[in-house]
BAFI-3210 file (N, C-alpha, C; in Angstrom, 3 decimals, decimal comma, padded with zeros to 6 digits):
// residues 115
n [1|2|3|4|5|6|7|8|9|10|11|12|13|14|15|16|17|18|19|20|21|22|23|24|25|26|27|28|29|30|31|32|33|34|35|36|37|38|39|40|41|42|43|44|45|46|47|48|49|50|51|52|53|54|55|56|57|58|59|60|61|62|63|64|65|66|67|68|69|70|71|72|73|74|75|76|77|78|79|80|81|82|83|84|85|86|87|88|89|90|91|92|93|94|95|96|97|98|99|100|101|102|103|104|105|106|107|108|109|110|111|112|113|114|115]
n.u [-010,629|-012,484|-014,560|-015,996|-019,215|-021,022|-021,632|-023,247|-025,462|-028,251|-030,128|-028,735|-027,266|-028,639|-028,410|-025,977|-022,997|-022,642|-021,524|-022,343|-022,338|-019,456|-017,404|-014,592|-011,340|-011,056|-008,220|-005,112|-003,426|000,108|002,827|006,088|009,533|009,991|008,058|008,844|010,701|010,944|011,108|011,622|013,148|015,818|015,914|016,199|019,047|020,271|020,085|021,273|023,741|027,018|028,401|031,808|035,314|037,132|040,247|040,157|038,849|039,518|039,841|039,386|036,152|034,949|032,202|031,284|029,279|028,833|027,737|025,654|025,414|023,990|021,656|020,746|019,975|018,151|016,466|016,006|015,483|016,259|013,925|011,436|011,097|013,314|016,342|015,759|017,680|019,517|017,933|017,664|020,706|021,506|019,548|021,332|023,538|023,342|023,121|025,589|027,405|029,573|030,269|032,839|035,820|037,000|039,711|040,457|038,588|037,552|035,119|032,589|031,980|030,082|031,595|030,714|030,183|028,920|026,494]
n.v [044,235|042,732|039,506|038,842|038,394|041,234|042,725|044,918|046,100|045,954|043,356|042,448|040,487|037,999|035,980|035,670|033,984|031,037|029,402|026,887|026,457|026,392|024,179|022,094|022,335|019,176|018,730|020,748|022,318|022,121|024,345|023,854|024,073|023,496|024,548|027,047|027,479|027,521|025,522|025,805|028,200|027,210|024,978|027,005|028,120|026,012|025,262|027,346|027,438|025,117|022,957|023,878|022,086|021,018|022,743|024,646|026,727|029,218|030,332|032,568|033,325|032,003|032,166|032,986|032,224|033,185|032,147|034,600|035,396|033,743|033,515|036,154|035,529|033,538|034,269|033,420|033,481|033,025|032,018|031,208|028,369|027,666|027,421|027,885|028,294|026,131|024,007|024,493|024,656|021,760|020,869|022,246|020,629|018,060|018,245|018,543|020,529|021,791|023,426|025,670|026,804|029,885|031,134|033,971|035,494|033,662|032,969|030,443|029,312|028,840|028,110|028,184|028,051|029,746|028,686]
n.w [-032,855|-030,590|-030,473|-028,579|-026,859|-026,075|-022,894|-022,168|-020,894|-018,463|-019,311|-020,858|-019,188|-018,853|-020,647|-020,501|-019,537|-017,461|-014,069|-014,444|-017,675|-018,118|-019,215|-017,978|-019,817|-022,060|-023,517|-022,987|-024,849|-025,177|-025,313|-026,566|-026,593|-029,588|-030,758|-030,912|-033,268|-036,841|-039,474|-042,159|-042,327|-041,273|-043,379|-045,477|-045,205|-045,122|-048,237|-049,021|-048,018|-048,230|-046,143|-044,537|-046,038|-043,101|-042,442|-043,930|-043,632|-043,296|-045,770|-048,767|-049,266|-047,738|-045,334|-042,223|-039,129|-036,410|-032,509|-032,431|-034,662|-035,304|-033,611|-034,567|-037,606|-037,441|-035,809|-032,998|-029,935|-026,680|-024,779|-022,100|-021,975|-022,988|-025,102|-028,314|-030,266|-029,904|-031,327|-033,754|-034,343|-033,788|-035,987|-037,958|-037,694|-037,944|-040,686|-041,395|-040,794|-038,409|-035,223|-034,598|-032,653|-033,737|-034,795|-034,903|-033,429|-030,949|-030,755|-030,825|-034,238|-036,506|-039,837|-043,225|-046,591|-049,417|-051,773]
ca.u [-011,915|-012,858|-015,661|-016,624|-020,313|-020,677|-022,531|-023,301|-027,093|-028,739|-030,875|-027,882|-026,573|-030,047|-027,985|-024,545|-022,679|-022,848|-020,511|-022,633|-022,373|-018,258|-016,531|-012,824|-011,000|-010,520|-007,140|-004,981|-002,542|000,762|003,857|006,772|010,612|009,895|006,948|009,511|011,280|010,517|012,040|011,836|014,857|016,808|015,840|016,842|020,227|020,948|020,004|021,907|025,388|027,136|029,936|033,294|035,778|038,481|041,397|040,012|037,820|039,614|040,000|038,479|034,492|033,950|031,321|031,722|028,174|028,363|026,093|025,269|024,251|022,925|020,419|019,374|019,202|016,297|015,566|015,927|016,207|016,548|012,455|010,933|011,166|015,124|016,837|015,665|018,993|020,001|016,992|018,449|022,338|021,207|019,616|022,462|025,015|022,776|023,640|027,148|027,732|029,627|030,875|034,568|036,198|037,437|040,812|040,693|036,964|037,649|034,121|032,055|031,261|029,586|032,117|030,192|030,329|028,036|026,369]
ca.v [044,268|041,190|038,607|038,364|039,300|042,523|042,665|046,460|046,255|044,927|042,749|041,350|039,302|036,959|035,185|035,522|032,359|030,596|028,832|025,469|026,225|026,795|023,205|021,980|021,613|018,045|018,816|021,819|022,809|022,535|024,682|023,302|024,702|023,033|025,780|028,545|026,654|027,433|025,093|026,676|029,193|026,109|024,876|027,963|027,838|024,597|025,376|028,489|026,650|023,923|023,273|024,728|021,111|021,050|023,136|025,454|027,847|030,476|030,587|033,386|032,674|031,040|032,899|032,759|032,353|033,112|032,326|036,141|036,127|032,200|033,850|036,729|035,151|032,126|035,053|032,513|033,844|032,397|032,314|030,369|027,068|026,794|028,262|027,353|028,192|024,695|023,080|024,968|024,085|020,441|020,717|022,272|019,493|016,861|018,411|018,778|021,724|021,771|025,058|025,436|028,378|031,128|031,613|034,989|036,024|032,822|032,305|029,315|029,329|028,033|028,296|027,733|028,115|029,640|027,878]
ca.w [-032,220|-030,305|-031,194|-027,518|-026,642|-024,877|-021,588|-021,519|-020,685|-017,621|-019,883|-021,793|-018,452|-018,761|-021,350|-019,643|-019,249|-015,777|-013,665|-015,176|-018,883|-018,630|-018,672|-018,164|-021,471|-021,770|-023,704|-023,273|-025,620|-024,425|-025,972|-026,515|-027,570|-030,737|-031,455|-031,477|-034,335|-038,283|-039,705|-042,951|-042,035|-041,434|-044,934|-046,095|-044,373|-045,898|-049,489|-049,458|-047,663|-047,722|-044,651|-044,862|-045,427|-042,580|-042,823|-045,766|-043,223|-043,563|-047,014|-049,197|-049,905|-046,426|-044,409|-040,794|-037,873|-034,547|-031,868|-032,195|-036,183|-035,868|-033,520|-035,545|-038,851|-037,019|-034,612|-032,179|-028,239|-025,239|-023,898|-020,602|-022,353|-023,082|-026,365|-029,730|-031,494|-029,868|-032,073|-034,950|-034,617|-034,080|-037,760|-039,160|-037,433|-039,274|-042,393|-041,566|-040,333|-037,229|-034,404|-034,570|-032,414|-034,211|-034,619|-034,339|-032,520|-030,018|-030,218|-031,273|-034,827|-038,170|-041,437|-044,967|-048,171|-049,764|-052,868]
c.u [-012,243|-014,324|-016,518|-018,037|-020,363|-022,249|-023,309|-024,241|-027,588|-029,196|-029,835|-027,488|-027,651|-029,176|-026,484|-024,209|-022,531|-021,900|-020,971|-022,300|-020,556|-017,877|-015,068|-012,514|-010,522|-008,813|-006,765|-003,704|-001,362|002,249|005,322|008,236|010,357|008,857|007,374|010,685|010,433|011,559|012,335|013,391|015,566|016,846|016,522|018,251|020,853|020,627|020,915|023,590|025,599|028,309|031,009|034,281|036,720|039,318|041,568|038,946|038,524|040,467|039,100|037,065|033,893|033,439|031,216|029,505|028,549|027,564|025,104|024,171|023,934|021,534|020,077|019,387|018,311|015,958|015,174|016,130|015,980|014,777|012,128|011,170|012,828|015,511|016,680|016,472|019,470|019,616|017,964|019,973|021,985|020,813|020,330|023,745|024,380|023,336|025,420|027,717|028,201|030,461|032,259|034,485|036,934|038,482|041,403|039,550|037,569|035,948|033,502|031,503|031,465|030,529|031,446|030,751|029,199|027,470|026,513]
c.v [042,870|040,611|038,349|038,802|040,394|042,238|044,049|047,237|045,141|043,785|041,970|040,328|037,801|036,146|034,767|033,988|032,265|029,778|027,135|025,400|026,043|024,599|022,724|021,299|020,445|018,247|020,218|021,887|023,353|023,256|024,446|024,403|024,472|024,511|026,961|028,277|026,820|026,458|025,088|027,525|028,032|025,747|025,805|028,144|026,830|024,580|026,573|028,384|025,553|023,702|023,275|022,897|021,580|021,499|024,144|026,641|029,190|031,143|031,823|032,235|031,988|032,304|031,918|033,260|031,983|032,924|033,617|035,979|035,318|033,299|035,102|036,406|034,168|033,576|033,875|032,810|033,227|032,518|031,433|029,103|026,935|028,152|027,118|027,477|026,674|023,941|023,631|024,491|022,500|020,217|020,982|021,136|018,244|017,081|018,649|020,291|021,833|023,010|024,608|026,882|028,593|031,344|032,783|035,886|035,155|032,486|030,936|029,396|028,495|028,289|027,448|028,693|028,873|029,045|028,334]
c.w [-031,708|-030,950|-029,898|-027,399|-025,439|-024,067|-021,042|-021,260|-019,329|-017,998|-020,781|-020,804|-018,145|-019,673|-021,524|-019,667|-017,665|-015,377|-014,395|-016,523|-019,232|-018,351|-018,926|-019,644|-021,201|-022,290|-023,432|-023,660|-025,182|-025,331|-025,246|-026,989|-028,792|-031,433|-031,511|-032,544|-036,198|-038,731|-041,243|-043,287|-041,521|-042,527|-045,052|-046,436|-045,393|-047,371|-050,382|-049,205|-047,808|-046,908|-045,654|-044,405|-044,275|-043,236|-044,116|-044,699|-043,002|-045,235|-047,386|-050,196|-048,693|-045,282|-043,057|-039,765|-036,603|-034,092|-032,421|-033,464|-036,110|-035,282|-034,225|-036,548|-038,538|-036,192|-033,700|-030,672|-027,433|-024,929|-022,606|-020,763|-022,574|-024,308|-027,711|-030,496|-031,324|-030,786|-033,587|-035,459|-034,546|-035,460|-038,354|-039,179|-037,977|-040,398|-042,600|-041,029|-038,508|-036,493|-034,502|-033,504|-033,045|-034,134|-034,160|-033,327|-031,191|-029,547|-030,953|-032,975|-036,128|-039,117|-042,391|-045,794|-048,746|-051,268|-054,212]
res [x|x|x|x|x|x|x|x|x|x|x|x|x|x|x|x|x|x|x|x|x|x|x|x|x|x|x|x|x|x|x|x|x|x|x|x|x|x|x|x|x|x|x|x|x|x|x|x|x|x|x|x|x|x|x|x|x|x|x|x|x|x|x|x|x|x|x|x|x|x|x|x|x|x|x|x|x|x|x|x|x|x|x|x|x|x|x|x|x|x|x|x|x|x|x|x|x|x|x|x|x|x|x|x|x|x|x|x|x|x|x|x|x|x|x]
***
């Protein structure tokens, strides 16, 4: 239900707002890629893995991320501003975590550990 005031009486527009009472927002609130970013589910991520060393990723116990499952475990998609999985793989390559391709997929991805 909105909060707006309703207008739905001749006698209600006497107290209408006017082109004088409206004025320009001095700031306006600008969104950024960053604001489609929890960075929470990165925490998460990193409390629950830790990277796969060289030459051991396809050992048994190493869990494999693709682009595909990075973005739906952040639920991260592509929107007007860019792609927030980028913001995301940048936090995980801080922590060590870096894309390999796939030996056998051939695509780009994460090997961990899990903890």
């Amino acid at each position: 239900m909105s909060h707006r005031k309703q207008f739905d009486e001749y006698g209600d527009w006497g107290n209408a707002p006017t082109a004088d009472d409206i004025q320009p927002e001095q700031e306006v609130a600008k969104v950024s890629l960053e604001d489609f970013v929890i960075r929470e589910k990165a925490m998460a991520f990193l409390t629950s893995y830790t990277p796969c060393p060289d030459g051991m990723e396809y050992t048994e116990g190493v869990e494999t991320f693709n682009d595909a499952q990075l973005r739906q475990l952040f639920k991260a998609y592509v929107c007007g501003l860019g792609d927030p999985l980028s913001l995301y793989i940048d936090e995980l390559k801080t922590a060590g975590f870096l894309m390999k391709i796939h030996a056998v997929t051939g695509k780009p991805t994460i090997f961990a550990i899990r903890r």
